[in-house]
C-alpha positions as CSV (number, residue, x, y, z in Angstrom):
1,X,3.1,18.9,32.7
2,X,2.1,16.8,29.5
3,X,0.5,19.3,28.2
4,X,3.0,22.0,28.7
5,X,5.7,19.8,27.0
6,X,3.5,19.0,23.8
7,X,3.3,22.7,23.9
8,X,7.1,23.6,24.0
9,X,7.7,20.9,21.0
10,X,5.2,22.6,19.1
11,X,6.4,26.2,20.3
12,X,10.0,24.6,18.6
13,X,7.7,23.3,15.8
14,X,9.2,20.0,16.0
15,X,5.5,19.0,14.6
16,X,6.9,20.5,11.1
17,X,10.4,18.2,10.7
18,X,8.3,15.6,11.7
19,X,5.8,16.4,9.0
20,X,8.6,16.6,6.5
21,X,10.0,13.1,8.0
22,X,6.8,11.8,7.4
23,X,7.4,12.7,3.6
24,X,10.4,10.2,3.1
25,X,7.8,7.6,4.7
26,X,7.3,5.4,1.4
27,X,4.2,3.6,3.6
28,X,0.9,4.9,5.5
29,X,1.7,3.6,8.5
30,X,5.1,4.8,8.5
31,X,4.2,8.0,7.8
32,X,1.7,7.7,10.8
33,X,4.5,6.7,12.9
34,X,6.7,9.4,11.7
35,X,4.1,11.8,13.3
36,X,3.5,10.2,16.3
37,X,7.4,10.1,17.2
38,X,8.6,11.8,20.4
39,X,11.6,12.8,22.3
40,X,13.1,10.1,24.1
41,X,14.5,10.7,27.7
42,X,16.9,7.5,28.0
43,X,20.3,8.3,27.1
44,X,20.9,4.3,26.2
45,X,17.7,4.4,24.1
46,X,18.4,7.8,22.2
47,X,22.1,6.3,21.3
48,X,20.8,3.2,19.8
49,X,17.8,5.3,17.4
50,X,20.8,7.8,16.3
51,X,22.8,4.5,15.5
52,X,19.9,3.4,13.9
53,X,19.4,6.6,11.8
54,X,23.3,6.2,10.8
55,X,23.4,3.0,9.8
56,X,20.5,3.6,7.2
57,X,22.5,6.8,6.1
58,X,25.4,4.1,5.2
59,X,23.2,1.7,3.8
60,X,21.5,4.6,1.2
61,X,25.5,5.4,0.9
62,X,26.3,2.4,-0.3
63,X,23.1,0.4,-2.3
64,X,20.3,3.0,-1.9
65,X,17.4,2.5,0.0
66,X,15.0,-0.1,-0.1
67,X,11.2,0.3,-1.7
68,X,8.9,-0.1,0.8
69,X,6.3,-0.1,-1.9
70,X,3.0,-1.4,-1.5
71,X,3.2,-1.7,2.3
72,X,-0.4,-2.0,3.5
73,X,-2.0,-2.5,6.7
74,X,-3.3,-5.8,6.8
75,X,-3.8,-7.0,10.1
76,X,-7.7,-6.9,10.0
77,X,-7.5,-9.4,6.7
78,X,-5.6,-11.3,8.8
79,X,-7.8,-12.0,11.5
80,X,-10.7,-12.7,9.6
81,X,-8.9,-15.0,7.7
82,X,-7.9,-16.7,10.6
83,X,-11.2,-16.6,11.7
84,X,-12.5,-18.6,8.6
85,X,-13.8,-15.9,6.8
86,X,-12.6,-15.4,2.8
87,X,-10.9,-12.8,1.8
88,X,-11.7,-10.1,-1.2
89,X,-9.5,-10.7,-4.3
90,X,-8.0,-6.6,-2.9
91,X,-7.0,-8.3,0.2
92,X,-5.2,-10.9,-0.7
93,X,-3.4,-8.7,-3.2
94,X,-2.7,-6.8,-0.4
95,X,-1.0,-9.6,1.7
96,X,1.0,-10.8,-1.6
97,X,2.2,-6.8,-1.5
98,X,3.5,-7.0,1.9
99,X,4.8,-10.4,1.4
100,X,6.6,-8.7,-1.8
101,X,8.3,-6.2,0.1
102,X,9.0,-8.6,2.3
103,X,11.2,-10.4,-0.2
104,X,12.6,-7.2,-1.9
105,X,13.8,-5.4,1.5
106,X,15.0,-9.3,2.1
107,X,17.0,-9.4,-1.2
108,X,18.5,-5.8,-0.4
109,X,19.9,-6.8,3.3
110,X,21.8,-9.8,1.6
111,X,22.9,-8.1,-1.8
112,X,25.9,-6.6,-3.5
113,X,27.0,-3.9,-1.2
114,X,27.1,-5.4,2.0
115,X,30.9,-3.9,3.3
116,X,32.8,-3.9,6.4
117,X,31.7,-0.4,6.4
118,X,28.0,-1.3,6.6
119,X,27.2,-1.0,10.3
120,X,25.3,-4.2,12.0
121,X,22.6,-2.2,13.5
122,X,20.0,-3.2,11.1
123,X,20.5,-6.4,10.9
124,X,18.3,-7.6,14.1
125,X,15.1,-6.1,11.7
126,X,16.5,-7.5,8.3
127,X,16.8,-11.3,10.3
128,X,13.4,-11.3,11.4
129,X,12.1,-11.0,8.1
130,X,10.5,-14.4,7.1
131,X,9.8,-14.7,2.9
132,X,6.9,-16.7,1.4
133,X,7.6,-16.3,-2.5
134,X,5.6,-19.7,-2.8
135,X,2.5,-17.9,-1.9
136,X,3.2,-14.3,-3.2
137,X,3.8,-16.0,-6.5
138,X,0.4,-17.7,-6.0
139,X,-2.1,-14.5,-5.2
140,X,-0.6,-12.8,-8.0
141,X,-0.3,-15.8,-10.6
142,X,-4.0,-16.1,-9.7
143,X,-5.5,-12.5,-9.0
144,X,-5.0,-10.3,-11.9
145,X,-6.9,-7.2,-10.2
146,X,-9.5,-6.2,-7.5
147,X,-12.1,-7.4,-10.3
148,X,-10.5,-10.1,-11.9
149,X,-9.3,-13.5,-11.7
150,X,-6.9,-15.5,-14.3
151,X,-7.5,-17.9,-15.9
152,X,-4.5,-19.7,-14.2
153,X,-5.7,-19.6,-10.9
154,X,-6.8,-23.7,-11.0
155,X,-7.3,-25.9,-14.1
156,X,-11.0,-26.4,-13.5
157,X,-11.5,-22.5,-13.8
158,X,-9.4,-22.4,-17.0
159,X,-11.9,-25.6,-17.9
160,X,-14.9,-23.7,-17.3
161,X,-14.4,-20.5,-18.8
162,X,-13.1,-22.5,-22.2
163,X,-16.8,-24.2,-22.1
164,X,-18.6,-20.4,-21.5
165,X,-16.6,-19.2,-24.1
166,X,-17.7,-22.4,-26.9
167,X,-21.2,-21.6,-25.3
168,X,-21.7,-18.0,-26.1
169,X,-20.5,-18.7,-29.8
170,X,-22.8,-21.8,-29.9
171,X,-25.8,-19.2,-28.5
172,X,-24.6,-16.2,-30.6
173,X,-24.2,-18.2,-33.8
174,X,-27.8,-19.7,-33.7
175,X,-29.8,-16.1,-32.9
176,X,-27.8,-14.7,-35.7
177,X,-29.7,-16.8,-38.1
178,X,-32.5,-15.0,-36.4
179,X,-31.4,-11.6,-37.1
180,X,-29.8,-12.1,-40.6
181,X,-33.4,-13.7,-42.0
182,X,-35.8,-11.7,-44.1
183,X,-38.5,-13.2,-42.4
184,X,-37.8,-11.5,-39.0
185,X,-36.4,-8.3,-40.3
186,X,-39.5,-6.0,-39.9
187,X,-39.9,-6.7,-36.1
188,X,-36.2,-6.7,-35.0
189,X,-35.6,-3.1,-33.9
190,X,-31.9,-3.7,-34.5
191,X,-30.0,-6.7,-36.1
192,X,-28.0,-7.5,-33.1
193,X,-27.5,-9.8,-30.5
194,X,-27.2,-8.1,-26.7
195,X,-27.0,-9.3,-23.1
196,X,-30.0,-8.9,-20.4
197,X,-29.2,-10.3,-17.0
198,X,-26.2,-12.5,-18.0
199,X,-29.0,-14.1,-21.5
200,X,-28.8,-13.2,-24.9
201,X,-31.3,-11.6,-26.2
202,X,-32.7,-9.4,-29.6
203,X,-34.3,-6.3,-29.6
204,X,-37.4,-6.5,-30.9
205,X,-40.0,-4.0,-31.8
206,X,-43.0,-3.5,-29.2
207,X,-45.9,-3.8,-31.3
208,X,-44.0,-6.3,-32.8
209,X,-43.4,-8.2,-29.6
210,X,-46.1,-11.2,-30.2
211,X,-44.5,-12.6,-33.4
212,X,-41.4,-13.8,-31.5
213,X,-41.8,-16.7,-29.7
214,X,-39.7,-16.4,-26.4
215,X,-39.2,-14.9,-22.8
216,X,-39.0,-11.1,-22.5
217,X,-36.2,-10.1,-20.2
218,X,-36.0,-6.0,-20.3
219,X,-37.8,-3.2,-21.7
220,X,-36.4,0.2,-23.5
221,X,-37.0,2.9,-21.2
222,X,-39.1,4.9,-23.9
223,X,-41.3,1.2,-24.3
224,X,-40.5,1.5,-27.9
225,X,-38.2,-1.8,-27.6
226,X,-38.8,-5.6,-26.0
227,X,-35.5,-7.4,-25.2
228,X,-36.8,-10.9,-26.3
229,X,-35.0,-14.2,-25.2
230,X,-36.4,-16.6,-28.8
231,X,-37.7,-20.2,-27.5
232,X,-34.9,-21.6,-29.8
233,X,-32.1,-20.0,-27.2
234,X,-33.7,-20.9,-23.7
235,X,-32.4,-23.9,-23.3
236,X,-28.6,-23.1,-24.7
237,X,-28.7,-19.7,-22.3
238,X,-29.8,-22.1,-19.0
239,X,-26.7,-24.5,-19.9
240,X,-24.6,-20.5,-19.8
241,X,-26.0,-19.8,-16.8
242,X,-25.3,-23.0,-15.2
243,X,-21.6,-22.6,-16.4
244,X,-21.6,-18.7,-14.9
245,X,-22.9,-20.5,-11.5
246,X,-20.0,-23.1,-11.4
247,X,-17.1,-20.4,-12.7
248,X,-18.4,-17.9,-9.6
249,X,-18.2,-21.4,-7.5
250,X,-14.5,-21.9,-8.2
251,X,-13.7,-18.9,-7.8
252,X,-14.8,-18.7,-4.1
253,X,-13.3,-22.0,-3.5
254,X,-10.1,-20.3,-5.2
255,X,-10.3,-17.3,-2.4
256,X,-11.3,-19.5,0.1
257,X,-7.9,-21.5,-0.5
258,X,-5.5,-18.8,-0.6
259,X,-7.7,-17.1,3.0
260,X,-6.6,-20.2,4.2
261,X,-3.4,-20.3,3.1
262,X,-2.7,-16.6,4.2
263,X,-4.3,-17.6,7.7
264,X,-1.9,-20.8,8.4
265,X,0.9,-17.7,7.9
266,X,-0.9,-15.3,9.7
267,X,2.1,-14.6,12.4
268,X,4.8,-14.2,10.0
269,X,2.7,-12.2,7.6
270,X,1.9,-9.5,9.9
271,X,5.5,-9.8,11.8
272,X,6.9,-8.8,8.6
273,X,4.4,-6.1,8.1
274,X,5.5,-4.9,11.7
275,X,9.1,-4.9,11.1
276,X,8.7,-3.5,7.4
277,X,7.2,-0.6,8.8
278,X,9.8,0.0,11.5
279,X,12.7,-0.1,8.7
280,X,10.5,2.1,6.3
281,X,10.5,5.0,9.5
282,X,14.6,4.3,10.2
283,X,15.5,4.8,6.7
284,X,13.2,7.8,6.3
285,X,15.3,9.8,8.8
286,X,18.0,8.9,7.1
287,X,16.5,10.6,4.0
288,X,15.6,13.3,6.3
289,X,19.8,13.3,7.7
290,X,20.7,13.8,3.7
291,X,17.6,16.2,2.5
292,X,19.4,18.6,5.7
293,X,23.2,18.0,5.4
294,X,22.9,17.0,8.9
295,X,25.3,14.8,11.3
296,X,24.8,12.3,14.0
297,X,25.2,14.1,17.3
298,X,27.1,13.1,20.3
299,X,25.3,12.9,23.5
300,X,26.8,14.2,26.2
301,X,25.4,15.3,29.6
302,X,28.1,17.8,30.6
303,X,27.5,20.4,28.6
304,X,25.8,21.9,24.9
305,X,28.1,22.5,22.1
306,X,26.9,23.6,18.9
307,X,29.2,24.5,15.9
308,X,27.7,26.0,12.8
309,X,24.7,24.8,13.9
310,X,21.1,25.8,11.7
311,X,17.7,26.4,12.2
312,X,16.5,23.3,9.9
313,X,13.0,24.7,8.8
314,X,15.0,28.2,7.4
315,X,16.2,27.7,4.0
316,X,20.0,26.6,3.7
317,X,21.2,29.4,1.6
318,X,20.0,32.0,4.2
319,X,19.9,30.5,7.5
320,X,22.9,32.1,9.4
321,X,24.4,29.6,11.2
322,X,25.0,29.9,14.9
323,X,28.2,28.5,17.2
324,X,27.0,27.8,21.1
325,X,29.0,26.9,23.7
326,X,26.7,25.8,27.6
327,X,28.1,24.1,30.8
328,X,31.6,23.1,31.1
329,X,33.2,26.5,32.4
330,X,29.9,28.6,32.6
331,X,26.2,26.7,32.9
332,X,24.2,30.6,32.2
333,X,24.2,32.1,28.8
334,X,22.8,35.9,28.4
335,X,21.5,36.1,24.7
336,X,21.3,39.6,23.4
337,X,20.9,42.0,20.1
338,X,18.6,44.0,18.3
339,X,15.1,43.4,17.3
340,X,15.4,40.7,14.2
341,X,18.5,40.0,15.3
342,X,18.1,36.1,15.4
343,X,17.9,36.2,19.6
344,X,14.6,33.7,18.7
345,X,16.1,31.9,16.3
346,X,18.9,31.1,18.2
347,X,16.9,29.5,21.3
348,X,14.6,27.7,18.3
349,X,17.8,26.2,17.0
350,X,19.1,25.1,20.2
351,X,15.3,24.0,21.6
352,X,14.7,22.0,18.1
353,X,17.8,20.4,17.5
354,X,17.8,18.6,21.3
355,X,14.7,17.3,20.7
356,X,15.5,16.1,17.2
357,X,18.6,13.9,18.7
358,X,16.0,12.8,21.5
359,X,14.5,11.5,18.5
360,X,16.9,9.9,16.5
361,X,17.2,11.8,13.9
């Protein structure tokens, strides 16, 4: 029986206005969720997704819609979080998105525009929303990107990259005395200073390679060059290193700080990211309601009654539209015509459009 009804809703291609619901989805999950939606057979139920559906169509009347941007799934950083575990500097810019939206979709619930007109439906999703602009502020004051962290994130980070900085110019400024003296200008392949595995270093000529006292960190891949660390700079380039060790120090204990913060939020985090979802699929079929000129239907189980009614897939300039009258007086209808002459059409347009409003939409 399953199987036969998935069959008649994609017989009515009901698969297709769910695809192009799925469009008006601004989130993944959404989108998923748009796909995955099916008729309802609960009168009660049905009534209260149409109202739904409407009271978003008032809302984009009104104020537009809200952004839903940067909705991510987030559930698994969650849980490791939770778990102890510290998060990547993508995840937790992930959670400050969500917590974002949170904020936004918030700020639109309690903005200009709210009217007598605007119906209360909504509301029960807009009150459950719970904003943290304390720590949004604070994954994105100190993440820049995936692959970066400010300088902002902590004092001591700031500290230590100032020293790194004062460091490299001490290091840089002593081997260019190396490089600029005539005495070392035959076996430098280059005059430059360069980097090998986080040291500075000068390229120095192979055969050369004896007449510069130091540690050799890389060769040229032809052999022809010797990346040589000079004795002079050993000691300033272990100090670097040491500093490179304490900045990658802080910033785990920075991650490991806000993993913990996002953890001791946990619940409300992924609540939010629950209901966000929800609103972002209610105000996609009201995009959907506007994209196809279409009305809220009444339900009724006493009889069909369709007037001017279209197929929604056919374009709007050339779908004929169709007036049907079932039950009441008369519960059989005889459809007939020539070949082409919409007899299909007709039955698709009825078929589709009943289980659209079992739907919502």
């Amino acid at each position: 029986m399953n199987e036969q009804y998935e069959k008649s809703l994609t017989k009515l291609e009901l698969d297709k206005v769910l695809a192009m619901l799925s469009d008006h989805a601004a989130s993944q999950a959404a989108k998923d969720r748009c796909l995955a939606v099916r008729p309802s057979t609960d009168a009660d139920e049905i009534r209260h997704l149409l109202d739904e559906t409407s009271a978003a169509c008032a809302c984009i009347t009104v104020k537009g819609s809200p952004s839903f941007g940067g909705l991510y799934d987030v559930g698994a950083s969650l849980d490791r979080a939770d778990r102890g575990g510290c998060l990547s500097p993508e995840e937790l810019l992930r959670i400050a998105a969500v917590l974002k939206s949170a904020r936004q979709t918030k700020a639109y619930s309690e903005g200009e525009g709210r009217s007598a007109q605007e119906p209360g439906v909504l509301d029960v999703y807009f009150q459950q929303i719970t904003t943290n602009k304390y720590l949004e502020e604070r994954i994105f004051t100190s993440i820049l990107s995936k692959d970066e962290i400010a300088d902002a994130a902590s004092s001591e980070l700031a500290s230590i990259r100032r020293r790194i900085r004062q460091q490299s110019a001490k290091i840089r400024e002593s081997l260019q005395k190396i490089i600029t003296s005539p005495s070392y200008a035959k076996i430098l392949q280059e005059p430059i200073v360069t980097i090998r595995s986080d040291r500075f270093v000068v390229p120095v000529k192979a055969e050369c390679k004896s007449q510069l006292p130091g540690l050799v960190h890389d060769v040229s891949s032809s052999g022809s060059t010797y990346f040589i660390e000079p004795m002079s700079a050993v000691n300033g380039n272990n100090e670097l290193r040491e500093l490179f060790m304490a900045e990658r120090k802080e910033i785990e204990r920075i991650l490991a700080e806000l993993s913990a913060e996002c953890a001791a939020h946990r619940e409300d985090i992924w609540s939010d990211f629950d209901v966000l979802v929800r609103l972002d699929l209610i105000f996609a079929k009201a995009k959907l309601a506007y994209q196809l000129d279409a009305i809220a239907p009444e339900l009724t189980d006493k009889h069909l009654q369709l007037r001017r009614a279209r197929h929604p897939l056919l374009p709007k300039d050339t779908a004929v539209p169709i007036d049907v009258s079932l039950g009441g007086e008369f519960d059989t209808l005889v459809i007939t015509g020539p070949n082409t002459g919409g007899k299909t059409v007709t039955l698709k347009t009825i078929g589709l459009l009943a289980a659209m409003t079992q739907c919502g939409l």
